[in-house]
N, CA and C atoms as an extended XYZ file, in Angstrom:
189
Properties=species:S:1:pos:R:3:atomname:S:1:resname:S:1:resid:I:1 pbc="F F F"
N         0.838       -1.171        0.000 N   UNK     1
C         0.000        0.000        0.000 CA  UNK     1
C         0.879        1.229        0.000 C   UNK     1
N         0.358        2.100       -1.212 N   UNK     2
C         1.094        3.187       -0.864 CA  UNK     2
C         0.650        4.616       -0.153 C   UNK     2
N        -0.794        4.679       -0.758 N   UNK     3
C        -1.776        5.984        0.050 CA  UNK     3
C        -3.087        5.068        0.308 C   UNK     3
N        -3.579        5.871        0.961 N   UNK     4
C        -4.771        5.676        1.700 CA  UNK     4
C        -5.234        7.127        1.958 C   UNK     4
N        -7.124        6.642        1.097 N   UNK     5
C        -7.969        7.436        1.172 CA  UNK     5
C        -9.471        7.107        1.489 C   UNK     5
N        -9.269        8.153        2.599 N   UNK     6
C       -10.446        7.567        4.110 CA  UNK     6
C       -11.809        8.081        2.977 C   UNK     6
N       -12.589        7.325        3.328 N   UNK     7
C       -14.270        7.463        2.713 CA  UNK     7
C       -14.630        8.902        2.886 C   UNK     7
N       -15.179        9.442        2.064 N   UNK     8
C       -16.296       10.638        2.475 CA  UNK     8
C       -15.548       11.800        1.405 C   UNK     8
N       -15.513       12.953        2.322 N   UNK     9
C       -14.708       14.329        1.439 CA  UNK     9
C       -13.398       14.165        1.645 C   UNK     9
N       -12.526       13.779        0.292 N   UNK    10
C       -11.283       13.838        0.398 CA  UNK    10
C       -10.591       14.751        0.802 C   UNK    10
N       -11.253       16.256        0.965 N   UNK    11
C       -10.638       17.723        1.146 CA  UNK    11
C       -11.123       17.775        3.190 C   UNK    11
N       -11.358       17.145        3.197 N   UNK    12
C       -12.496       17.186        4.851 CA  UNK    12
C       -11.071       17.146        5.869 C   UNK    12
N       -10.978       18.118        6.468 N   UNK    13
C        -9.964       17.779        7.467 CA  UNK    13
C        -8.416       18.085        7.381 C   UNK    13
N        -8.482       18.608        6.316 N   UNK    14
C        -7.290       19.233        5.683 CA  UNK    14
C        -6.513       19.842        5.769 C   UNK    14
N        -5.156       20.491        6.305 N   UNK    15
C        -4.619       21.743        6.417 CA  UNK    15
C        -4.572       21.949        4.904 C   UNK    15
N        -4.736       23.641        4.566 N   UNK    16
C        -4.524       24.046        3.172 CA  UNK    16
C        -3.710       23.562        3.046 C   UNK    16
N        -3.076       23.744        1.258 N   UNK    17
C        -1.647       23.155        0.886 CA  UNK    17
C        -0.646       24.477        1.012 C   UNK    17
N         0.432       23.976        1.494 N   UNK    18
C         1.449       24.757        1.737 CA  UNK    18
C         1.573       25.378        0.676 C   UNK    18
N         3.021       26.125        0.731 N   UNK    19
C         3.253       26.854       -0.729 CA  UNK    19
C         3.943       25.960       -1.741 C   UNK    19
N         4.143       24.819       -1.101 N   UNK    20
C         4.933       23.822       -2.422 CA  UNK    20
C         3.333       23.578       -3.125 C   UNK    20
N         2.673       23.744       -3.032 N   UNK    21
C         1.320       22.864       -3.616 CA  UNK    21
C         1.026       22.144       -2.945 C   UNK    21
N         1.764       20.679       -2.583 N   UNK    22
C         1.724       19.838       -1.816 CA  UNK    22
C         0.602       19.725       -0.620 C   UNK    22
N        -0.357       19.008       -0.404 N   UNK    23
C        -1.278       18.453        1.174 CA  UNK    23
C        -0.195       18.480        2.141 C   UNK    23
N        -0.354       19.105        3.397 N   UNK    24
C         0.197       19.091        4.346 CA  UNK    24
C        -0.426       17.145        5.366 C   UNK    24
N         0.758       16.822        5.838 N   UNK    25
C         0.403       15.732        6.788 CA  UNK    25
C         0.607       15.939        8.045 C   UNK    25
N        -0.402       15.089        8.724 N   UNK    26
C        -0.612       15.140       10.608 CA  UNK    26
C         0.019       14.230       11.195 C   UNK    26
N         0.088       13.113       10.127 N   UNK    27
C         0.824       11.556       10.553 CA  UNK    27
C         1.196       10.962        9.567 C   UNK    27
N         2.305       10.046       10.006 N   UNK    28
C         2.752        8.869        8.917 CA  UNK    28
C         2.679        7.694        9.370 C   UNK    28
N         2.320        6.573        8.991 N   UNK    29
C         1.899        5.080        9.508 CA  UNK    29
C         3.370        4.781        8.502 C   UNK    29
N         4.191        4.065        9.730 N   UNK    30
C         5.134        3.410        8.680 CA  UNK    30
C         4.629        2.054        8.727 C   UNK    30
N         3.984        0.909        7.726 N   UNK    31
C         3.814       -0.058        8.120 CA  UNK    31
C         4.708       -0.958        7.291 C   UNK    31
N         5.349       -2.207        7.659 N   UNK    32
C         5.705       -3.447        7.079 CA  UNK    32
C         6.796       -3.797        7.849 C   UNK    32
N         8.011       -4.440        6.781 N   UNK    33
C         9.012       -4.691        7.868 CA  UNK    33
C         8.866       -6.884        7.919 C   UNK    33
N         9.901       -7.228        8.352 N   UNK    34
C        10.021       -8.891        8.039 CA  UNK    34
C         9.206       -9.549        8.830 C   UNK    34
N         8.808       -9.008        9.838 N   UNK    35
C         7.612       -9.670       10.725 CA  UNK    35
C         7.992      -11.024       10.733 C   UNK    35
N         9.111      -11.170       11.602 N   UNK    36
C        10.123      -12.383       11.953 CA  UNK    36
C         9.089      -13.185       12.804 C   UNK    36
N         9.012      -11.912       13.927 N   UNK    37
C         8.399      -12.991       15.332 CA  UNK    37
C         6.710      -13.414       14.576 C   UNK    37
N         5.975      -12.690       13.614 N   UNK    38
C         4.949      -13.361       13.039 CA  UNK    38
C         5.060      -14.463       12.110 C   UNK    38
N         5.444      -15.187       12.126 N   UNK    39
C         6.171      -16.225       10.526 CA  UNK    39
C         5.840      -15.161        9.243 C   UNK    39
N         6.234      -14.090        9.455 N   UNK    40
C         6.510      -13.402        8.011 CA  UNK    40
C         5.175      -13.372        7.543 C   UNK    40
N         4.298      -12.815        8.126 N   UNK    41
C         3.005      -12.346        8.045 CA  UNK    41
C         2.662      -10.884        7.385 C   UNK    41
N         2.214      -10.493        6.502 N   UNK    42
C         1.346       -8.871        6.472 CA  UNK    42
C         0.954       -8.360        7.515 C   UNK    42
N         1.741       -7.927        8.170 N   UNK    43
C         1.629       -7.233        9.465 CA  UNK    43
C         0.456       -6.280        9.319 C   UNK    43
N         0.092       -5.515        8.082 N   UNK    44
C        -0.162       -4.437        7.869 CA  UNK    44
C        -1.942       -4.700        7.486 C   UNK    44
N        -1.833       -5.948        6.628 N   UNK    45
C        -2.799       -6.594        6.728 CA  UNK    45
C        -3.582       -7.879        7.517 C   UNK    45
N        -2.818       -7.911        8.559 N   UNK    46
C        -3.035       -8.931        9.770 CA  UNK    46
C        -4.319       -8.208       10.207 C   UNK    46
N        -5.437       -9.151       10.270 N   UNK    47
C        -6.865       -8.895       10.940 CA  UNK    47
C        -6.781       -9.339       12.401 C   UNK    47
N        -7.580       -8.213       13.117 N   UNK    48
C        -7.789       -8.555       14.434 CA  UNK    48
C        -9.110       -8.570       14.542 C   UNK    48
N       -10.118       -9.328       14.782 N   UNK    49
C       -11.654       -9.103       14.676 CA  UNK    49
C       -11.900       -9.138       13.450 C   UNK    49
N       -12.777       -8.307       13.239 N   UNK    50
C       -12.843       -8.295       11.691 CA  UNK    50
C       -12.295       -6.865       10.898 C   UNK    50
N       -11.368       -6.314       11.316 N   UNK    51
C       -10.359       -4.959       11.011 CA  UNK    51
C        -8.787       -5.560       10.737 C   UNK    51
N        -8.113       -4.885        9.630 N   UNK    52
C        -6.871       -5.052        9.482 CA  UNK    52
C        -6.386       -4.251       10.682 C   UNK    52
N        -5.163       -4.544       11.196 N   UNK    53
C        -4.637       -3.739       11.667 CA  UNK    53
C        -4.119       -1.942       10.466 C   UNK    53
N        -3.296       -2.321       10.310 N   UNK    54
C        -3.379       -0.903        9.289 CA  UNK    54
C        -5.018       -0.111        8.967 C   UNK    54
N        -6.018       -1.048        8.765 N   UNK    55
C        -7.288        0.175        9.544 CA  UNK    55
C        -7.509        0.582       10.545 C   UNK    55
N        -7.100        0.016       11.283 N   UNK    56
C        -7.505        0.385       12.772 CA  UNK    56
C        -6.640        1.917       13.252 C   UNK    56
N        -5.132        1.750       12.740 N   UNK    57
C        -4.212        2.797       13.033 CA  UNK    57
C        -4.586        3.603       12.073 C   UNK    57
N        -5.075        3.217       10.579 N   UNK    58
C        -5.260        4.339        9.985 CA  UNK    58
C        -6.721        5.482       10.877 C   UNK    58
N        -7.671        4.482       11.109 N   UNK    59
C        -8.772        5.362       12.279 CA  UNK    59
C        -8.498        5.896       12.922 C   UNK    59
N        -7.539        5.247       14.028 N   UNK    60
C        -6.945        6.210       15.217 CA  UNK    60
C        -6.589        7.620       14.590 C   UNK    60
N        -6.076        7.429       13.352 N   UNK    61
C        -4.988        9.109       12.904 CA  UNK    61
C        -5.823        9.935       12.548 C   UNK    61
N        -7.295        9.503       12.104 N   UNK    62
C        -8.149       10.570       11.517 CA  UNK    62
C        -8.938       11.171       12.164 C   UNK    62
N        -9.193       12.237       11.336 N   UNK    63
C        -9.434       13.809       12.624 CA  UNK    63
C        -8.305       14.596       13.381 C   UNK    63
C-alpha cells in the first residue's frame, strides 16, 4: 500500500496546501518490515476481529 484514502470528502480535514502545492500531513503510519516474530506475516494486513490492523491505526490518525 502506498496511500490511503479515508471514505467521504477527500478535502475534509485538511490543512490548506502549503506553498509547495503539496497536502500538508498530521501523521505517517510506517507499516511493514520482516515480521520475523509473526512467521513473516502482512503485518499491515493482519486482521484482528474483523479490522486489518493498518485500519484500525489508519482510524486512530483521523481527525
Amino acid at each position: 500500500m502506498t496511500a490511503y484514502e479515508p471514505p467521504g470528502d477527500p478535502g475534509a480535514g485538511t490543512d490548506p496546501a502549503p506553498a509547495s502545492g503539496r497536502a500538508g500531513y498530521d501523521a505517517v503510519v510506517l507499516a511493514g518490515g520482516a515480521a520475523r516474530r509473526l512467521g513473516g506475516a502482512d503485518k499491515p494486513g493482519l486482521r484482528v476481529g474483523a479490522r486489518a490492523l493498518l485500519d484500525r491505526v489508519l482510524a486512530a490518525c483521523a481527525g
